[in-house]
Structures are given as structure tokens and as C-alpha cells.
C-alpha positions in Angstrom: 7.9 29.7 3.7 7.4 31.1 7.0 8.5 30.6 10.5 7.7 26.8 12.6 6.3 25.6 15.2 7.7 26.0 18.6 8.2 22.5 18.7 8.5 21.2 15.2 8.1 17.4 14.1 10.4 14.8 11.9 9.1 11.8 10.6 11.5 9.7 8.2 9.3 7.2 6.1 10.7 3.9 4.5 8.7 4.4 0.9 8.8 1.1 -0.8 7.2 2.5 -4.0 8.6 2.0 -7.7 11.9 1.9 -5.6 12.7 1.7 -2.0 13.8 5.3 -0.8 13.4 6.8 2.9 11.7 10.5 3.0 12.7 12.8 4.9 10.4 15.0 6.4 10.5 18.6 8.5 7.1 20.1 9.6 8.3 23.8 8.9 5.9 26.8 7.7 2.8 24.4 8.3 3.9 21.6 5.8 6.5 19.1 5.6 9.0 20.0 3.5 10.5 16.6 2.0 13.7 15.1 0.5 13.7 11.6 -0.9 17.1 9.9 0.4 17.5 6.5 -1.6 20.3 5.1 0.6 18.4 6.5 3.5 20.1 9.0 6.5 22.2 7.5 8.6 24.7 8.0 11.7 27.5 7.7 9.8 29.8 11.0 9.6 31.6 9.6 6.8 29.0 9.0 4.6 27.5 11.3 2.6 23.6 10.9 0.9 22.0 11.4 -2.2 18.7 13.8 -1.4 16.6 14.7 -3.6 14.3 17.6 -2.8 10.3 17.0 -3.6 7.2 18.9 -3.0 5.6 19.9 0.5 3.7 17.0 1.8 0.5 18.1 4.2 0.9 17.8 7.8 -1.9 15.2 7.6 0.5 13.2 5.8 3.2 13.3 9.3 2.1 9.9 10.6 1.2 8.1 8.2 1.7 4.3 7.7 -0.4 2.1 5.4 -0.3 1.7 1.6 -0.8 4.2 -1.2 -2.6 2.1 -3.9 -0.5 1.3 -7.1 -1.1 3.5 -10.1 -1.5 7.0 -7.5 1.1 9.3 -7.1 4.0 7.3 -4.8 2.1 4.0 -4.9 3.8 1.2 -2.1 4.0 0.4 1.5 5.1 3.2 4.0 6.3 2.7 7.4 7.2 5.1 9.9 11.0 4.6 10.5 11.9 7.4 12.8 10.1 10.4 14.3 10.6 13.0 16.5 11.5 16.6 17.4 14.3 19.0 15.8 15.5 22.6 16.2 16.8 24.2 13.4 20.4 25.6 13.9 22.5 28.9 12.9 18.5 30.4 11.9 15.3 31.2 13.4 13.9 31.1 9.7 14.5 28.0 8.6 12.3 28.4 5.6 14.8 30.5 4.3 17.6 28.7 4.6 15.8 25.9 2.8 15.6 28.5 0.2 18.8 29.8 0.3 20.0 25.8 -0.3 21.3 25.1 3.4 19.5 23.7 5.8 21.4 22.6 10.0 18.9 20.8 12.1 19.0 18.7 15.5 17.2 15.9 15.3 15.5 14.4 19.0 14.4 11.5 16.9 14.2 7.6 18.3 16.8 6.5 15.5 18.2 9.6 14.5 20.3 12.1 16.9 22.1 15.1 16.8 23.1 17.4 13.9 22.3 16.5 10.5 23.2 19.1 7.7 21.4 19.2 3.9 23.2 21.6 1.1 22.2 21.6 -2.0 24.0 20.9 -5.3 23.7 23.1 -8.0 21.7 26.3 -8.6 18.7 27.7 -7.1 16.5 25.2 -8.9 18.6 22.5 -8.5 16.8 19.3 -7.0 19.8 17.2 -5.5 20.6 17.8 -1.9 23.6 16.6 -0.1 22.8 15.1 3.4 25.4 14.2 6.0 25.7 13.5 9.6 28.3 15.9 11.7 31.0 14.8 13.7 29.1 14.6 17.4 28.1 12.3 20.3 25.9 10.9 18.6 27.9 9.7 15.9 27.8 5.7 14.9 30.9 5.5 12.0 29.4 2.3 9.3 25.9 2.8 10.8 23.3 1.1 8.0 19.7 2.6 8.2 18.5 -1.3 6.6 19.5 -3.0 10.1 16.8 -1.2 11.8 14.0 -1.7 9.3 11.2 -1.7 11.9 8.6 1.3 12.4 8.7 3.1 15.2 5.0 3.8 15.2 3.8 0.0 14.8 7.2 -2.4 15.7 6.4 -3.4 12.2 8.2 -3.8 9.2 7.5 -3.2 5.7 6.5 -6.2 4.3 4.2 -6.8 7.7 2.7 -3.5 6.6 2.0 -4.5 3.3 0.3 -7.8 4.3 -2.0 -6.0 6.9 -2.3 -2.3 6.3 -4.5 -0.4 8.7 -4.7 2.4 6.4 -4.9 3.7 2.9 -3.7 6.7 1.5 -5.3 8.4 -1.4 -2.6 10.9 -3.0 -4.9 11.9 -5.7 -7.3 13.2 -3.0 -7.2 16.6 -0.7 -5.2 16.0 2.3 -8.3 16.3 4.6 -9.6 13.3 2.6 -7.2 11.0 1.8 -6.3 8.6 4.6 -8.5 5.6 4.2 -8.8 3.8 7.6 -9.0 -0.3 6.9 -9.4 -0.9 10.4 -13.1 -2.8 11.1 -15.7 -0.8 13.3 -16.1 -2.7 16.2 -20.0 -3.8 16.4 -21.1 -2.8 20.0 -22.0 -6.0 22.0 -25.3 -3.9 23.2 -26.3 -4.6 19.2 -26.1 -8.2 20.1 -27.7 -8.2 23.2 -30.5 -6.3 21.5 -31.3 -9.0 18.8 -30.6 -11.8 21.7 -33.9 -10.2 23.5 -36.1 -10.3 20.4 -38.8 -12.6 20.4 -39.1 -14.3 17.2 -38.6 -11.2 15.4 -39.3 -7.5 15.7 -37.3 -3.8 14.7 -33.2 -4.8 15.5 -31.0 -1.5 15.2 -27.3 -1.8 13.6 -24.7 0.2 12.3 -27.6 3.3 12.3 -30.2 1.4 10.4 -33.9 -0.1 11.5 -34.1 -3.2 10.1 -37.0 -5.6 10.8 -35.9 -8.8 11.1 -38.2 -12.3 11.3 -38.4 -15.8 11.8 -34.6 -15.6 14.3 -35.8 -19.3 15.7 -35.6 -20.9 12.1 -32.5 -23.8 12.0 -30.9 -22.3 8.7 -28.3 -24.7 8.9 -27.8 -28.6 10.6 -26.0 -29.4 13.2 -25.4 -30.1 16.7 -26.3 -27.7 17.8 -27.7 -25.8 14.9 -27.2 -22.5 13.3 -30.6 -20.6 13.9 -31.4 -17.5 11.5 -31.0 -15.5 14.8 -27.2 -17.0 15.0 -26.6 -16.2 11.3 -27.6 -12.4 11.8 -25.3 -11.8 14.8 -22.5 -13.2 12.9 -23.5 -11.1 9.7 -23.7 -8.2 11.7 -19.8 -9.2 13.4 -18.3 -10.4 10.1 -19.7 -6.9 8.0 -16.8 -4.7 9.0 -14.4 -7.0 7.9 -15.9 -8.6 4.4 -17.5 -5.3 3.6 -13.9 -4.2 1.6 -14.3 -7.1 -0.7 -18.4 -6.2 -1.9 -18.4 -2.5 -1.4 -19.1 -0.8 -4.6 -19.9 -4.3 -6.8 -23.3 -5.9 -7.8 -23.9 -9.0 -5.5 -25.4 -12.3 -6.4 -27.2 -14.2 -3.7 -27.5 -17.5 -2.9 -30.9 -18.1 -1.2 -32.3 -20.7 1.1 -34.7 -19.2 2.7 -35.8 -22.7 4.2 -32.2 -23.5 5.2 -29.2 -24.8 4.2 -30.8 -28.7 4.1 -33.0 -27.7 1.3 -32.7 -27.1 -2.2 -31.7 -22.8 -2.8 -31.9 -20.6 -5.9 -29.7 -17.3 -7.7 -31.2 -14.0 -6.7 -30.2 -10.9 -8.6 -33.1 -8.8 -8.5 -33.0 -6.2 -5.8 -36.6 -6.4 -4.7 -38.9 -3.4 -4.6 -39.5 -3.8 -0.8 -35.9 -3.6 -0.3 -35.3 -0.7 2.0 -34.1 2.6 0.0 -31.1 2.7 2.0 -30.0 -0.4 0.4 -27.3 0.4 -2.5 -28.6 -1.2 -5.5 -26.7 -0.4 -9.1 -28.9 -0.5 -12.8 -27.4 -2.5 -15.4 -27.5 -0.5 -18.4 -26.4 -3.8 -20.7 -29.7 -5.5 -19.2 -31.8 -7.1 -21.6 -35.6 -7.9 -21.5 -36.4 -10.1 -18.7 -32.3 -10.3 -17.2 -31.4 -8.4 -14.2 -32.0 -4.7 -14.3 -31.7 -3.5 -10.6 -28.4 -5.0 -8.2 -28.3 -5.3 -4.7 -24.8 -2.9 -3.7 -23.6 -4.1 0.1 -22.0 -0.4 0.2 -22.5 -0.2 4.4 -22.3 -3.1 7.3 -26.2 -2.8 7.5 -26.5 -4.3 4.1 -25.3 -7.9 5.0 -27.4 -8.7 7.8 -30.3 -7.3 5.4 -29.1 -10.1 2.9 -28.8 -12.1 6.0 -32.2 -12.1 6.8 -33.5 -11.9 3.1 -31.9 -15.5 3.6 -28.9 -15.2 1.2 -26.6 -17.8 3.2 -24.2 -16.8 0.4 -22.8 -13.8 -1.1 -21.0 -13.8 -4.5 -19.9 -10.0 -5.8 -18.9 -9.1 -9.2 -15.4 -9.1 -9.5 -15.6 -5.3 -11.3 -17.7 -2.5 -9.4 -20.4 -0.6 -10.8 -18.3 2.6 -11.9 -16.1 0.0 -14.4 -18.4 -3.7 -15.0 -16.8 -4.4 -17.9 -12.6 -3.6 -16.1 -12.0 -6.4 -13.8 -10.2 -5.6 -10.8 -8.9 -9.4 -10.0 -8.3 -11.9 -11.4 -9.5 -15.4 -10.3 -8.2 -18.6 -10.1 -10.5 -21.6 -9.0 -9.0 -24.5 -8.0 -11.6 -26.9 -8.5 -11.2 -30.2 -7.0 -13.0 -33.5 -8.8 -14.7 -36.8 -7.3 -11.1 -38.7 -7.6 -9.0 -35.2 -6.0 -7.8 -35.8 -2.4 -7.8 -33.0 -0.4 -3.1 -33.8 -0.2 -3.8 -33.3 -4.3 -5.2 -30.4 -4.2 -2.4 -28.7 -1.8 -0.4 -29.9 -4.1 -1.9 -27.8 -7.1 -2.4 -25.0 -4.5 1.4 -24.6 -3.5 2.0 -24.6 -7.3 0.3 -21.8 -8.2 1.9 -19.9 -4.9 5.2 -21.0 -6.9 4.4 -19.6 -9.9 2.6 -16.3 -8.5 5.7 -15.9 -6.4 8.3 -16.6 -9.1 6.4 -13.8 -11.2 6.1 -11.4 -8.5 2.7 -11.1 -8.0 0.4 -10.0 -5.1 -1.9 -12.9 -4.3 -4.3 -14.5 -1.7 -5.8 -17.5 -1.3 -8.8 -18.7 0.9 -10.4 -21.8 1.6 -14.0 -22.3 0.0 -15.7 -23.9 3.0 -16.8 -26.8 0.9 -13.8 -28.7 -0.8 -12.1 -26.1 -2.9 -9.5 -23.5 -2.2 -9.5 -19.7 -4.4 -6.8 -17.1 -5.6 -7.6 -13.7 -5.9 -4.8 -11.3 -7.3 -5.7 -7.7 -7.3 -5.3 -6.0 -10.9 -5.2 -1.9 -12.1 -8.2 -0.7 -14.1 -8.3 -1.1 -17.7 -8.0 -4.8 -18.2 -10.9 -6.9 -20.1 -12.0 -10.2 -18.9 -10.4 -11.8 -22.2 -7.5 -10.5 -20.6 -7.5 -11.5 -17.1 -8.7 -14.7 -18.6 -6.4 -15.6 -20.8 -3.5 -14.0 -18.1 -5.2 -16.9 -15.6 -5.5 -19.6 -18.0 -1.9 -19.2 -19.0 -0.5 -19.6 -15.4 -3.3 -22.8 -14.8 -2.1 -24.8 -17.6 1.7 -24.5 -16.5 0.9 -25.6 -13.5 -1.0 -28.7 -15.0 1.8 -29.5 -17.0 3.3 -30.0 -13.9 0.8 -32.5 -12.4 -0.7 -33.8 -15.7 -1.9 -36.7 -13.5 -4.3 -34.1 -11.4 -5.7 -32.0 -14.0 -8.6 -32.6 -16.4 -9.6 -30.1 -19.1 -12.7 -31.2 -19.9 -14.9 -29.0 -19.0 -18.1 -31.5 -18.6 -18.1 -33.2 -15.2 -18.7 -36.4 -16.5 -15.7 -36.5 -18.9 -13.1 -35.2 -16.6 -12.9 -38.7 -15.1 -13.0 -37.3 -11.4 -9.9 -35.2 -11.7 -9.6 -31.4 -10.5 -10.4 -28.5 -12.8 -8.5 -25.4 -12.9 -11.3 -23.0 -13.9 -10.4 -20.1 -15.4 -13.9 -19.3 -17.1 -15.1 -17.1 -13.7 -12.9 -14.4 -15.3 -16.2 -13.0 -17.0 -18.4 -10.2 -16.7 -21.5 -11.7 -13.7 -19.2 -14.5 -12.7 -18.3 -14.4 -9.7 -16.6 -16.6 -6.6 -17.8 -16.7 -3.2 -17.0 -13.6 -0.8 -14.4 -13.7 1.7 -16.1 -14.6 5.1 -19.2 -15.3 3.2 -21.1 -18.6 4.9 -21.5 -21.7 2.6 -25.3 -23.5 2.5 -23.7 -26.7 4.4 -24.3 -28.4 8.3 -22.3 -26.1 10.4 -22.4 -23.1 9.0 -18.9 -23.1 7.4 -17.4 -20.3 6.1 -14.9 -19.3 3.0 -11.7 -18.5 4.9 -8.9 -15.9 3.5 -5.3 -17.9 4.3 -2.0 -16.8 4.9 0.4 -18.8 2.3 2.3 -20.6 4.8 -0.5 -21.7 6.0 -1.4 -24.4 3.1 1.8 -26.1 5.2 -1.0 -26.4 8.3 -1.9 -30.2 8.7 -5.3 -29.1 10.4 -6.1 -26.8 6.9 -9.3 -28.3 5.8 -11.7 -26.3 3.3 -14.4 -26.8 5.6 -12.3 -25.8 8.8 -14.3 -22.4 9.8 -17.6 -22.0 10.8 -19.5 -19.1 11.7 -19.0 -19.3 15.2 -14.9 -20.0 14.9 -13.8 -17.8 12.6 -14.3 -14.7 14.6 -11.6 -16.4 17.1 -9.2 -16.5 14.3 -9.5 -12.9 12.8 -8.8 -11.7 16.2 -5.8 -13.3 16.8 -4.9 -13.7 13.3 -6.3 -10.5 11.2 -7.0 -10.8 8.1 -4.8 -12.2 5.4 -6.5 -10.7 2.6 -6.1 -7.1 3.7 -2.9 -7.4 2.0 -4.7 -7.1 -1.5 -5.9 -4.0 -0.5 -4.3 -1.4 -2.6 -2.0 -4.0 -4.0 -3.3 -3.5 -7.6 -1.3 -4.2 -10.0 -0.2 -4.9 -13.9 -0.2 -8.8 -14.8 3.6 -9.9 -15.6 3.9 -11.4 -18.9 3.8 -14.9 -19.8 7.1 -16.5 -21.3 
């Protein structure tokens, strides 16, 4: 390793991975050269820390707070807990010293101050570090690294991290390539303004593409007033950015009306041949004579208002992508409420599944249909079959119904589930699919399915129906997004008992 900067960097990171560790981080030689410190460093000139010395991270890597996704190397949350400048001490080669298993910096940091020390344990090869704190002004004897858990990059904590990540991190990727950004590209209000001064139709540019839009007068959906088709693309075009993480990369199903929400729709698969070539589209190579052979793939913004004004008022993807369609990468729960289910019951069956999900420490989501049900989606690893994700699903359902016998029908014919709720887990197959998040529903008022926070099923205004195309905007700016937090939250299904 060669010499630093003249003004080299710290960052220690609070790395909730397969444990929760802190790394510790010096930009020296034009990397960061690392030790993992499980108890974390600290003030404290008593105590002395476990650090274990790992591999050179990339600069690139210096900042960065987000999520790795589980099953890459260092899978968790990150935070920024501290960051800053140092000077090394007793060396102008501190390279070297790291080398010669001895390493006296001063840290400038907003946590951390003054002269920390890290000597290795062993021989020349040895991994384990001690790190320590010197006796100096800075000093704090019983300091605890866990009562300041916040990062001093964001204010935020771990866990408020993990339920809202701005960014991904790719390990598996070159450093030049791995952060993944999560946060929406704002649409320029000069696109909106553009399709405000069309006619009745014409060429409306957004997010780089042409598209040729018609009919923007139509009433797509009742109301007072109603939702016009010109409405429904602005808010397509608004809502992309956000929704696109949950269809990117899967085979859509739409919902048409291209008369409007008061009359009767129909399924489109098909990507049509006057689709523009820009338009992702995926074949199905398990297509037989006369199914599906060509999808529609919403990999860009551009591509929902194209579905927009193809008049898909709904948009149901896959719940595998095209590189795995037979690997699910959630699993569904669909709470499905009957004639006899008031909306109290179905809350009711709701916050039991949040128990159960919670009690087997699972990463989950729920959102608001914008008709009467409410959804869970829990983010799974590749390699699981929809037999398994299935039966995974139907095994946490049915001991929720034993719960609530009274609520639960399963009969799986309308008619003979006597108007109780259903707790479908059938969508767990290959080309079923549940409504996308922010997706509109074919209803007066243009409602919309709703991602929720799971505190929120406690909110005596939560009504499926509550969000409509022009209200929810209001609420992801002030609120975010609650399912960003499935996001790189992947993960193996517990095990039944």
C-alpha cells in the first residue's frame, strides 16, 4: 500500500448483516482499508475491541448507506455512523504500518475523537486486531457506541434505513457499478404542462420517449368530477418512478377498459405488433398454440403511460421476472374479503397475519387493494418453486384461520363460502398475479392500490378504497413509500412448526 491522501477520510458503518458489527474504515493508498469491530469502537480508554481485519473496500463504497440485498456478499442495512478526517501518527506511511501490524491514527470524526490505536494479534497473517481508545481529552470512560445509533449522514437509524433505503448496493458488481439509487426521478412539471396543452391528442414527450397519445378528453372513470384519460396519463407519467421497482424486469397483465372504468374490461397479454420497439416485451418459451407468446416488460417510466393510454387502468406483473418465470421472488398473501366480511373483520385477519409474519421474523408489506381487500407481499431469495411459496403461504393462512374460524371460509366456490373471507393462497402460481403497487383500480374515482405502513392498519380513516389518483401523490410525498422496505429484503421462508 502506498502513501494517502493529504487529507484522508474515516467512515465507521453500523452493518446489520448476518450479525450486527460496525466497520471501520481508513481511505489509505486509494482504498479503504477495513476492520470489522463487533462491539463497535468506542471512547472508552478501558475497553479494549475485538477487530477483525477484512479486505480493501473501494472508495466508492466511503459513503454509502442503503441495503446490500440478502444472499450478496455482506447482505443487511448500512448506515453511516461516524465520518470524518484522520492523520496517521508516529508514520508518514501508514500503509506500512498496517503491514507491519500497528496502526496510531487521529480521528476528526463527529462521534469519534482523538487517538485510536489498532495492533494486531498474532503473526503476519493473523486476522484479529486489537482496537483501543488512548488516554486523552477526548476520552469518555463507559462510553457505548449503541446509545448513539443514528447516522450521521441521514439522522436515521438502522431500522429507518431498512424500511426506506435510498440506495442499493450490489457487492457482486465492479465498484463503478454497484450503487443502485432507489430514489424516484422527479418528472419535470414542463412534461405536464406539455400534455395539459394537447388538444385531444397529438406526440407528448416523457422520460426521452415520443409517444402519441389520443382521445385525453375521454371520462375513463366516474365521478365528480371525473377522471379524463388526459388525468390518468399525467398521473401514470408521476406515479412511474415510484411503481416502476415493483414491474421492472416481469411480464405484465393488463386490465383494459378502453371505454372506461363504467363498462365491462378484458385480460390483455399479447404485446401488440404496433407497440413501439422501445417497449420491453419478453417471449414465453413454455407458450403453447394460441396462449401468449410475446409480454409487454414496463422496464422504463415511459412504458406505463404507454399502458396508460393503451387503456390498461390496471397493471398486474408476474411475481417472477423473465430471467427466472418459474423462481418466485414473493410470496403472496390475499386477503380476500366475502359478501358477509366487514371491513373491522378483515383488520382483524390483517393484524393476524402482521402477528404471525412478525413472530417468524419475516420482512413483509401490506397494501390496500383500492376495492375492499388488503395484500401481503414478502420478498423471497431465488430458487424457490411456486409449490413452495404456496404451500409456505397456505401454511401461515390456515393458522391464522384457526384463529378466527368464524371469518374464514375454505371453500373455494363463491357461492359456498356463505359470504365469509377467503385467504387465497392459489396466486402463488406461475401467470398469477396481484395488482401492482400504485397501480389504479377500474372503479368511480380512480382509486388506487396503496402500499401501508403496519401501524397503519391501527388508522381509523384506513379504508381499501382511501387513495385515488389524484391523493396519493400527497401521501408519498410526505410519507414515502412503505414498500421500499422490500427492496433488497429477500429472503429464505422460516419453517413452519
Amino acid at each position: 500500500m502506498g502513501r494517502g491522501s493529504d487529507t484522508p477520510r474515516f467512515v465507521v458503518q453500523r452493518h446489520r448483516a448476518s450479525r450486527l458489527h460496525y466497520d471501520l474504515r481508513f481511505e489509505i493508498g486509494g482504498v479503504l482499508v477495513s476492520w470489522a469491530v463487533p462491539k463497535g469502537p468506542t471512547l472508552d480508554p478501558d475497553a479494549r475491541r475485538l477487530a477483525v481485519h477484512v479486505e480493501d473496500h473501494p472508495l466508492e463504497y466511503l459513503f454509502f448507506e442503503g441495503v446490500i440485498p440478502s444472499k450478496e456478499y455482506g447482505g443487511g442495512d448500512v448506515i453511516v455512523w461516524d465520518t470524518g478526517t484522520w492523520e496517521p501518527v508516529h508514520t508518514d506511511d501508514p500503509g506500512a504500518t498496517v503491514e507491519a501490524g500497528e496502526l496510531h491514527v487521529e480521528v476528526r470524526g463527529e462521534k469519534l475523537r482523538g487517538r485510536l490505536v489498532l495492533v494486531r494479534r498474532g503473526g503476519k497473517d493473523a486476522t484479529q486486531w486489537m482496537l483501543l481508545h488512548k488516554h486523552d481529552e477526548h476520552a469518555v470512560v463507559g462510553w457505548d457506541p449503541e446509545d448513539h445509533p443514528r447516522s450521521t449522514l441521514s439522522g436515521r437509524t438502522n431500522d429507518e434505513v431498512l424500511a426506506d433505503p435510498d440506495r442499493l448496493w450490489h457487492s457482486g458488481l465492479p465498484a463503478s457499478e454497484a450503487a443502485e439509487s432507489l430514489v424516484p426521478e422527479a418528472l419535470p412539471e414542463e412534461a405536464i404542462d406539455a400534455l395539459a396543452d394537447l388538444v385531444s391528442g397529438g406526440t407528448w414527450e416523457v422520460f426521452g420517449r415520443r409517444l402519441k397519445v389520443t382521445n385525453l378528453d375521454k371520462v375513463l372513470f366516474p365521478g365528480d368530477p371525473p377522471v379524463t384519460k388526459r388525468e390518468l396519463l399525467a398521473y401514470a407519467a408521476r406515479i412511474a418512478p415510484v411503481s416502476l421497482p415493483y414491474l421492472r424486469g416481469r411480464p405484465v397483465n393488463l386490465h383494459r377498459y378502453p371505454s372506461g372504468a363504467g363498462t365491462k374490461g378484458f385480460w390483455h397479454k399479447q404485446r401488440p405488433d404496433h407497440a413501439p420497439d422501445w417497449l420491453g416485451s419478453w417471449d414465453n418459451p413454455d407458450a403453447d398454440e394460441g396462449e401468449t407468446s410475446t409480454y409487454v416488460v414496463a422496464d422504463e417510466p415511459a412504458a406505463l403511460v404507454w399502458l396508460a393510454n393503451f387503456g390498461a387502468l390496471e397493471w398486474h406483473p408476474w411475481t417472477s421476472t423473465t430471467g427466472a418465470p418459474h423462481e418466485p421472488s414473493y410470496a403472496l398473501f390475499d386477503l380476500d374479503p366475502g359478501e358477509r366480511t366487514s371491513w373491522e373483520e378483515l383488520l382483524v385477519l390483517a393484524r393476524l397475519h402482521r402477528t404471525a409474519l412478525d413472530h417468524l421474523g419475516v420482512v413483509s408489506r401490506a397494501k390496500v387493494t383500492g376495492r375492499r381487500g388488503i395484500q401481503i407481499w414478502v420478498p423471497v431469495v431465488g430458487g424457490y418453486t411456486f409449490e413452495q411459496t404456496r404451500a409456505w403461504v397456505e401454511g401461515v393462512s390456515r393458522t391464522v384461520g384457526q384463529v378466527v374460524p368464524e371469518l374464514v371460509s375454505w371453500r373455494w366456490e363463491v357461492k359456498a363460502r356463505g359470504g365469509l373471507a377467503r385467504l387465497d393462497y392459489t396466486q402463488n402460481a406461475v401467470n398469477k398475479t396481484l395488482v401492482a403497487p400504485y397501480s389504479p383500480r377500474p372503479a368511480a374515482g380512480a382509486p388506487v392500490s396503496v402500499p401501508i405502513e403496519w401501524d397503519e392498519l391501527e388508522d381509523p380513516d384506513l379504508r381499501p378504497d382511501r387513495w385515488t389518483v389524484r391523493t396519493v401523490l400527497d401521501r408519498l410525498e410526505s410519507l414515502g413509500d412503505p414498500f421500499r422496505a422490500l427492496i433488497g429484503a429477500a429472503q429464505e421462508l422460516p419453517e413452519l412448526q
